[in-house]
C-alpha positions as CSV (number, residue, x, y, z in Angstrom):
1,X,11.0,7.7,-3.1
2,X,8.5,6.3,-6.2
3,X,8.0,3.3,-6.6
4,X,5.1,1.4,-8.0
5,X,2.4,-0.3,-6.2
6,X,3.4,-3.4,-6.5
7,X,6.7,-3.0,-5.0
8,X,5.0,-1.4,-2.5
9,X,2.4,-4.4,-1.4
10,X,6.3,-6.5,-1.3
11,X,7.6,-4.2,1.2
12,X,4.4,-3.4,3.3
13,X,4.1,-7.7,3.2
14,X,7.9,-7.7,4.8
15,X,6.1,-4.9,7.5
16,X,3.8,-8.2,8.3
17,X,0.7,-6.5,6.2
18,X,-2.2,-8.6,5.2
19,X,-2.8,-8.5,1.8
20,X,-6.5,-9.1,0.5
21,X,-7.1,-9.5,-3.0
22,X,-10.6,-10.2,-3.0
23,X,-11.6,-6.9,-1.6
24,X,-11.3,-3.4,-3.5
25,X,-12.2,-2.7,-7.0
26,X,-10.9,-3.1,-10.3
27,X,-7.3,-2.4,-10.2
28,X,-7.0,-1.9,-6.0
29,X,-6.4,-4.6,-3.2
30,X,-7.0,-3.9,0.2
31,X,-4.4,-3.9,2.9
32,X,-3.9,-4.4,6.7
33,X,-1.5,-3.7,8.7
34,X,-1.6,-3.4,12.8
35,X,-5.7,-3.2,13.0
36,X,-5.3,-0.3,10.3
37,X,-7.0,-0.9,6.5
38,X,-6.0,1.5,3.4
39,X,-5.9,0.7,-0.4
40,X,-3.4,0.0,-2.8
41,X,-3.7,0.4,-6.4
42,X,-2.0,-2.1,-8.5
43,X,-1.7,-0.9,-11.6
44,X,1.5,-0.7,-13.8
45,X,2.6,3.0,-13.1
46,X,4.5,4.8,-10.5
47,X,2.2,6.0,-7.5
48,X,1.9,10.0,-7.0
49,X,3.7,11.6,-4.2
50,X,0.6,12.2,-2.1
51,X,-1.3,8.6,-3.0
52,X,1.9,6.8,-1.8
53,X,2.0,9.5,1.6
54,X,-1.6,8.6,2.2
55,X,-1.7,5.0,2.0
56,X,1.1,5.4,4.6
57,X,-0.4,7.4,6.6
58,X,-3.9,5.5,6.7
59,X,-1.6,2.6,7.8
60,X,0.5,4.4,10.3
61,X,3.6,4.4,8.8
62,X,6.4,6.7,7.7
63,X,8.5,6.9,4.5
64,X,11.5,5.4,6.1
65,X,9.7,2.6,7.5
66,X,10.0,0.9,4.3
């Protein structure tokens, strides 16, 4: 499933995720969801297999989650 990272900040939002802009750096914005914190880049291109798989895991999640 690819999608870009701002598509993915929409659906970990629906999830209930905290998004907060002012932290991370240049083109990141941290993310909180259930007492657990990854980043999320937020640039224009789709995210690589294995980003997108450890952002989810950092948060908890599963592929099919979203």
């Amino acid at each position: 499933m690819a999608m870009t990272g701002r598509e993915l900040l929409r659906r970990l939002r629906r999830l209930g995720a905290e998004i907060v802009t002012g932290r991370g750096n240049g083109g990141h914005v941290m993310v909180r969801l259930q007492g657990r914190v990854s980043y999320v880049p937020t640039g224009s291109g789709e995210l690589p297999p294995g980003t997108l798989a450890s952002i989810l895991r950092a948060l908890g999640l599963r592929r099919d989650q979203l």
